[in-house]
N, C-alpha and C positions, 0 to 999 in steps of 0.2 A: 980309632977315635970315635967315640960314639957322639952323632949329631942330636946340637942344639934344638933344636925345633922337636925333634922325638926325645928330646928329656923336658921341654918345658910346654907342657900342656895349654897354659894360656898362651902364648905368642903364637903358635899354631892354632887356636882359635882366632884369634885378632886377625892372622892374616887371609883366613879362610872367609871371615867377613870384610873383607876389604876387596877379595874378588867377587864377591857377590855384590858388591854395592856399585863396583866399578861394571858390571853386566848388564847391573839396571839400566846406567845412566847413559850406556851404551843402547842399547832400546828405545830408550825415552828417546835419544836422539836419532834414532831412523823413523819413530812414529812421526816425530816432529816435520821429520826433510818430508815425509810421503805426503803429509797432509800441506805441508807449503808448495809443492809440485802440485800437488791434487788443484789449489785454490787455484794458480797462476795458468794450467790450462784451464778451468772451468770460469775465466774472467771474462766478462765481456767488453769484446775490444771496441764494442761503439758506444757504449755509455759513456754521458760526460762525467769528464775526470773530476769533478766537484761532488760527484755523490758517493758516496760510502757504498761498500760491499751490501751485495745483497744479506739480511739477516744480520738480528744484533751478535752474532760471534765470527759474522765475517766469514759465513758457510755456504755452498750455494742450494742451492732450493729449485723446486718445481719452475719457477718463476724467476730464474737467472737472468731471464735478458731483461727484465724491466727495472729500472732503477729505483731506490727505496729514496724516498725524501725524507728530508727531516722536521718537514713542515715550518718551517722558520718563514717570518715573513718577506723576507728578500725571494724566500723558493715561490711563495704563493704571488708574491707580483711579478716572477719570472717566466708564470705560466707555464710553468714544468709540466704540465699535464700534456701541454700540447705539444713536445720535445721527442712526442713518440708518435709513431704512428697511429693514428685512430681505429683504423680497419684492424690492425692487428689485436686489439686490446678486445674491440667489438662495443664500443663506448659511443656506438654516431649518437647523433640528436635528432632523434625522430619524433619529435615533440608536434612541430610541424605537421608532418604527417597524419598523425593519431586525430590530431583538431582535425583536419580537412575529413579524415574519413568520419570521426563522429558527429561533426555537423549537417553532414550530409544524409547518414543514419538518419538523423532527428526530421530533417526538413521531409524524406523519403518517406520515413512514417507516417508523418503528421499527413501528408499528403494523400498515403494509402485510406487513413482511416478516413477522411471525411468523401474518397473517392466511393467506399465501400459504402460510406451512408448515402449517400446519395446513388446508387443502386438498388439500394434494399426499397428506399422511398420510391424509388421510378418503377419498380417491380413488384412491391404491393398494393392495396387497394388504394383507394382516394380518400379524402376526407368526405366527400358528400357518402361514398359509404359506410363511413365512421357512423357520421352521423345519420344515418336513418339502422343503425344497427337494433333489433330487438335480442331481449336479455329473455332467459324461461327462469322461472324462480319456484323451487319448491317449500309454497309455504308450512309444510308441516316441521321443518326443520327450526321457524321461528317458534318457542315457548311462549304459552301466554304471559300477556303484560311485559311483555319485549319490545323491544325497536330497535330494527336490523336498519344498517346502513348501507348500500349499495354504489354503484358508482354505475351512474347510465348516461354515455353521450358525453362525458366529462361532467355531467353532474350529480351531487350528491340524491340517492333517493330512496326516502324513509320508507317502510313498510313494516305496519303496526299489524301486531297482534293485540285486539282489544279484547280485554272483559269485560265482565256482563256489565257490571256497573259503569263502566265507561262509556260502553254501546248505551245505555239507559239514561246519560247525562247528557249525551250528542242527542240525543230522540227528544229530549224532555224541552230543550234549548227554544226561547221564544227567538221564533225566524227574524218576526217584524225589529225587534230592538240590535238586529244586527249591520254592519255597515256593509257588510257583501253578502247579502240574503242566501244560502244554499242549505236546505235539507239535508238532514243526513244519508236518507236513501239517493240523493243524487250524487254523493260524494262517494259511497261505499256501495261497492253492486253487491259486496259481499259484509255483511254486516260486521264479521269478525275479525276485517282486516281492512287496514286504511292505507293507501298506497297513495305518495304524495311527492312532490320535490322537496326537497331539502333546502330549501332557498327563500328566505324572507323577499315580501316584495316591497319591501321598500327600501332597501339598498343593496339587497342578495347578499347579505350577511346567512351561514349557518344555524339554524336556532337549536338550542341545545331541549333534546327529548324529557318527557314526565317533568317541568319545570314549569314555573310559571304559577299565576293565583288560580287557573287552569286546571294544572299539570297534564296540559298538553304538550305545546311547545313554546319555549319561549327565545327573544331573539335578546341577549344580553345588549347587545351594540347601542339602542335607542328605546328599548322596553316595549318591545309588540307581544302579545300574551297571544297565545291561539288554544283553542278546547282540542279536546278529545277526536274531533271531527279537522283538525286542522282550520278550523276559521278564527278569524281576524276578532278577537274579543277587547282587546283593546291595546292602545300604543299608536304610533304614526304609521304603520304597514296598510294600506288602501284596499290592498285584496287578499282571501282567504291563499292559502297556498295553494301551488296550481298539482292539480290531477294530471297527471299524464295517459293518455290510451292507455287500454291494455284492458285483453280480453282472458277471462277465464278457462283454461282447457277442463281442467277436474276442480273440486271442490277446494283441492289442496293443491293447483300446478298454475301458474299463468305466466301468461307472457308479457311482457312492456312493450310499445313502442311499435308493434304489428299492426296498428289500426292507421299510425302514420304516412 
């Protein structure tokens, strides 16, 4: 008798996929138990039973023992955060801390820097040597019809390079009609150059240089005019600007404040 299945081709196919379908499903179901065994040792037995597997497919993770919340507000007023250990997590609150050490930073420094300045002041000179300090000035550096500003003693202090015509307006200037009578040869040892304070006398205002009906000096604050020679040519100022010592070394070098 010749068998059915080797004379009918299709049914012998049929059945030939029926063991292969039956082999898969046989697979499927041992991957299945291993990875259910897999989960059931890798559960952690101290987590509370309210929280869901670690990972949304219910996998374990780097991070098995910590429980995953689902952020619902019953979990946040149940202070689930505090359900675990601290130390373990590494979550302290060193908040505390961090203030105490930066406050004391600040108060520490604050305290260095003003300990430092007042070192440097105890360790440098005095004021009375501030103040008898003489400056050298090389006037070849002022250009004619300039006006240098200086700063001697903490005051401002002019030093003019005059031109001819300027020196020739100071010279020419009637003394008598002036309110603080000074020649120009007593104000200038050197004709070329007029060396003065910078300070109005009548309320030590600034006067600004080449300005004025002058174009001396003049003091914007209250309108005092001074010439060429620095003198009091009109305005409320009472006295010419004050001359300060100071002795000529070379034609072009002098010093301030060494006659003091």
């Amino acid at each position: 008798m010749q068998c059915l299945r080797s004379t009918l081709p299709g049914i012998s196919t049929l059945s030939t996929s029926a063991n292969t379908s039956a082999a898969l499903r046989c697979s499927k179901l041992m991957v299945y138990e291993k990875t259910r065994m897999s989960l059931i040792r890798h559960k952690n037995m101290y987590a509370p039973e309210h929280w869901a597997p670690v990972g949304d497919a219910a996998t374990p993770s780097l991070h098995g023992d910590i429980a995953r919340p689902d952020f619902a507000d019953s979990d946040r007023k149940g202070n689930w955060r505090g359900q675990t250990n601290p130390s373990d997590r590494n979550v302290e609150n060193n908040m505390a801390s961090y203030m105490v050490i930066g406050g004391c930073s600040g108060v520490s420094l604050y305290l260095l820097k003003y300990t430092l300045y007042g070192a440097v002041l105890l360790l440098g000179p005095g004021r009375d040597k501030y103040a008898a300090a003489a400056i050298e000035v090389d006037l070849s550096t002022i250009p004619e019809g300039k006006n240098a500003v200086f700063t001697w003693r903490g005051k401002p202090l002019f030093i003019r390079h005059r031109t001819s015509r300027e020196i020739e307006a100071a010279k020419t200037a009637d003394i008598s009609q002036l309110r603080d009578p000074q020649s120009d040869q007593e104000r200038c040892r050197n004709e070329k150059y007029l060396i003065c304070l910078g300070v109005c006398t009548h309320l030590g205002c600034v006067p600004i240089a080449h300005a004025g009906d002058w174009k001396g000096y003049y003091c914007p604050c209250h309108g005092s005019h001074y010439d060429t020679c620095a003198r009091i040519m009109k305005g409320p100022a009472p006295l010419n600007l004050e001359i300060p010592g100071h002795e000529y070394l070379t034609e072009d070098t002098v010093i301030i404040g060494k006659e003091d």
